[in-house]
N, C-alpha and C positions, 0 to 999 in steps of 0.2 A: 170479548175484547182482549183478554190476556191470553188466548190461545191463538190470536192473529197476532199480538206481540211477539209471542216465542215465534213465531210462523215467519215474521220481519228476520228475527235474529237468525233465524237457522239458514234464512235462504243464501246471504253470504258468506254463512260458516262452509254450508256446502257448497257453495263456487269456488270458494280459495282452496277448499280440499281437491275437488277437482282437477282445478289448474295446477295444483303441486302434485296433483299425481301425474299428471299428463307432462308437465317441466320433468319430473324424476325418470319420466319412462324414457321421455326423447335421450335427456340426458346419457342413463345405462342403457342407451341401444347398441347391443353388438355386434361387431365387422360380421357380416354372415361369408364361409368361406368353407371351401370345398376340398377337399384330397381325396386320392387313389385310393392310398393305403395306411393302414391304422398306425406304422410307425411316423410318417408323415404329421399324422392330427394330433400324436406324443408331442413332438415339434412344436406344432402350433400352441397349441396350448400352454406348454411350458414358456412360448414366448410371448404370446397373446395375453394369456391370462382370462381374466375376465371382461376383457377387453374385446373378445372373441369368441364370436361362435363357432367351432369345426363341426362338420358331417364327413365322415368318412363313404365314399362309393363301395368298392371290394370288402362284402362283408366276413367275418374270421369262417377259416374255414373253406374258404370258396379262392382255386384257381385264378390268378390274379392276371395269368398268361392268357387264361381264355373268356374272362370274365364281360358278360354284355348288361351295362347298366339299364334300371328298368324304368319305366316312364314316368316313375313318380320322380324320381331320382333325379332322370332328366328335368323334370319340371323346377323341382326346386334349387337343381342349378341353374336356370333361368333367371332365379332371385337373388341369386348369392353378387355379392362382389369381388370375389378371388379364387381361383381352380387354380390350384397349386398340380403340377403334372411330375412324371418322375421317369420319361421313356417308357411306359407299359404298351405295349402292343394295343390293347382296348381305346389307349387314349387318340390314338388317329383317327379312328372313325367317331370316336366323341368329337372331337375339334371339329371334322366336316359337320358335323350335326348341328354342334352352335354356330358355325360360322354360316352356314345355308339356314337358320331361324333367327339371324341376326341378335342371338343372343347377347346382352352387354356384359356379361362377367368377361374379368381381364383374365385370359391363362396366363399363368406363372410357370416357367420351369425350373422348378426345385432344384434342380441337379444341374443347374446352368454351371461349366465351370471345374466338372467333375473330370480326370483324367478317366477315360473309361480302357477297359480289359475286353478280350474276347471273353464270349461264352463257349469255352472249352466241354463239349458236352461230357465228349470221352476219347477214351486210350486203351480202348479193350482188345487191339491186335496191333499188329505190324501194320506199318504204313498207318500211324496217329490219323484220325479224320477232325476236325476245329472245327468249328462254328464260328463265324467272321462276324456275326451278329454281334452289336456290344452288348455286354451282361447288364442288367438292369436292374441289377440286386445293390442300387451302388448307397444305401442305407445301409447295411451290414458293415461297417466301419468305422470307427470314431471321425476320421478324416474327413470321409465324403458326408459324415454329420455337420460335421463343422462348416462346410462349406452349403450344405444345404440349408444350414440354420440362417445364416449369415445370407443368403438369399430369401428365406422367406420374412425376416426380419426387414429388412429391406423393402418388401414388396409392401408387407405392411404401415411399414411408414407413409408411404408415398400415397397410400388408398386411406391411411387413416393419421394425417400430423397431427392432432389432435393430443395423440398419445406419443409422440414420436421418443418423450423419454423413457415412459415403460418400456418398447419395445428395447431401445439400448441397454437399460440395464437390465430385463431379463437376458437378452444378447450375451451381457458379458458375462451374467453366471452360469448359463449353459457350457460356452465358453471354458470356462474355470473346469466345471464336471467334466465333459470331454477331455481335454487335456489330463485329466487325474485318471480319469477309466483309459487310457491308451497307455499310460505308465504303468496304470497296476497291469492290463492284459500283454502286455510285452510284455515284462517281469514274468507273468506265469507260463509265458509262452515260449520263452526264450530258449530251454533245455530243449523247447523239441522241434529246432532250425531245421528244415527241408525235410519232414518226417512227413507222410499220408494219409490223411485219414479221408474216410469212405461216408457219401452221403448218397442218397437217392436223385434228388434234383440237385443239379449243379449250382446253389443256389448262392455258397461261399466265396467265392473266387475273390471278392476284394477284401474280405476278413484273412483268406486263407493267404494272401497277396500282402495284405498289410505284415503280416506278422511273422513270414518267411514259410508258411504252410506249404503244401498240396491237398487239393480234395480233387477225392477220383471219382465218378457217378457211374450209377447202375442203371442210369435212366441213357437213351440213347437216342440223339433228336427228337425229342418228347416222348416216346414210348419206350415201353418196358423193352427189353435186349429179348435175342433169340436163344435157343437154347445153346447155339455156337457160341456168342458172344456169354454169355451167363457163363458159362464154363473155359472160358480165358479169363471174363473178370474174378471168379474164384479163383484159379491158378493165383492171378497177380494179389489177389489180398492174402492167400496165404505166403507168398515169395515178400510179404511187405509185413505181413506178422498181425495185420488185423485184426480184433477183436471185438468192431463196435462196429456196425452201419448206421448213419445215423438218418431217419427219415421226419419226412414233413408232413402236415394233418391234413394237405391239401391234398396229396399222391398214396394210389392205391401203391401198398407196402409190402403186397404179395412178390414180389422179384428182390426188395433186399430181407425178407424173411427169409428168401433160398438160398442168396447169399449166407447168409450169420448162419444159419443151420449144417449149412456146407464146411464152414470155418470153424466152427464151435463157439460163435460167439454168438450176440445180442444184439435186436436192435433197437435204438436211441431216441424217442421222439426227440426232435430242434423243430422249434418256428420259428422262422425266416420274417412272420410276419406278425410279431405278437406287438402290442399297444406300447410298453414301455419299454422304445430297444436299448437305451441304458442297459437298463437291469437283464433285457437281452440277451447284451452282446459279454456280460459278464457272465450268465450260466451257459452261453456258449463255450468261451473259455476254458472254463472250468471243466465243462462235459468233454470238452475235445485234449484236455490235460488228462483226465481221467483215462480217458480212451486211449491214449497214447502211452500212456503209464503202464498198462497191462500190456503192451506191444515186446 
């Protein structure tokens, strides 16, 4: 008899627990949501918070220009409710993908808003050759941060009011950070107004753009230069005083090792796509102050 008492008592202790687990779970369930690239899901996060779940697609490491996401990948963007895009070549035949399987995640484009730049691949002889392409590095900038923030903010709200004050004021502290990292990086950039420095993939152009730079690339419409062209872009880095190539972890670094060897100088790991581009876009700075220093 008193172990069918306790039996009475336990059975609505464990329902109510139940139900407050399953009220707490509905409650913290978060926005599930998608990006290209890791400095993107920086973004999110900072603005989301815990409010947010990010998956990054392009994992570290891996070409972002020739990157084909993989089936699980695809699947679980199936689930999500927001694909934040950023102009990456991959994401057009992603788009065809979920639009012919009637996917419902909203794409978002990040970069809606962005004044974009050519991608300048190179300048390795007479008669310059451009690339009319726009550059799609447009994260590499305090600016086109700001403007990305301020749309993914945005997107968030509308998918999740719920929260629509978090999102504002992480907004306006990102906001605050930005604005303070483009004073300190001008400040340190300043002494060296229209001076050159030298990377492998042309990846800089709205950093180098923001801040009165040039970057010159040893990469030439995606492949490495010929032995002609390798030996004019030596020419021009020693006529510019060079001392640093700076390369990226995604691009084989054999063509600017023959550069720096050529030169006498060294070269630079920079990722273009590392998680916190804050922090970034300030030992950017500093490394291409550095580099320009020994010039």
């Amino acid at each position: 008899m008193e172990h069918m008492k306790r039996l009475i008592l336990l059975v609505p202790i464990c329902f109510i627990c139940a139900f407050s687990t399953l009220t707490t779970s509905d409650a913290e369930a978060a926005l599930d949501v998608v990006v290209s690239i890791a400095p993107q899901q920086w973004l999110v996060d900072r603005l989301g918070g815990e409010a947010v779940h990010s998956e990054v697609l392009s994992p570290a490491g891996q070409d972002p220009h020739s990157f084909e996401p993989r089936p699980r990948q695809i699947a679980h963007l199936a689930k999500a409710r927001l694909y934040f895009t950023i102009g990456l070549p991959f994401e057009k035949r992603l788009r065809e993908k979920i639009e012919d399987a009637g996917m419902p995640v909203r794409q978002v484009d990040s970069a809606a808003g962005i004044g974009k730049i050519p991608l300048i691949e190179h300048e390795h002889e007479e008669g310059a050759e451009h690339d009319e392409d726009d550059d799609p590095h447009v994260w590499l900038s305090p600016a086109g941060l700001m403007i990305m923030a301020e749309n993914i903010a945005q997107a968030l709200t509308t998918a999740d009011p719920g929260n629509a004050q978090l999102y504002a004021t992480n907004l306006a502290r990102v906001r605050q950070e930005l604005t303070a990292l483009n004073q300190q990086i001008a400040a340190r950039l300043k002494p060296f107004a229209g001076a050159t420095f030298y990377v492998f993939h042309p990846s800089f152009g709205y950093f180098a753009h923001e801040y009165g730079l040039r970057q010159e690339a040893v990469e030439i419409e995606g492949k490495s230069p010929s032995p002609k062209q390798l030996q004019h872009l030596i020419a021009k880095a020693r006529q510019d005083g060079a001392r640093v190539i700076f390369t990226q972890p995604e691009f084989e670094p054999k063509s600017a090792e023959a550069v720096a060897q050529a030169i006498g100088g060294q070269v630079v790991p920079l990722d273009p796509l590392a998680y916190d581009v804050a922090e970034n876009l300030k030992l950017m700075a500093a490394s291409i102050a550095d580099a320009l220093s020994d010039e």
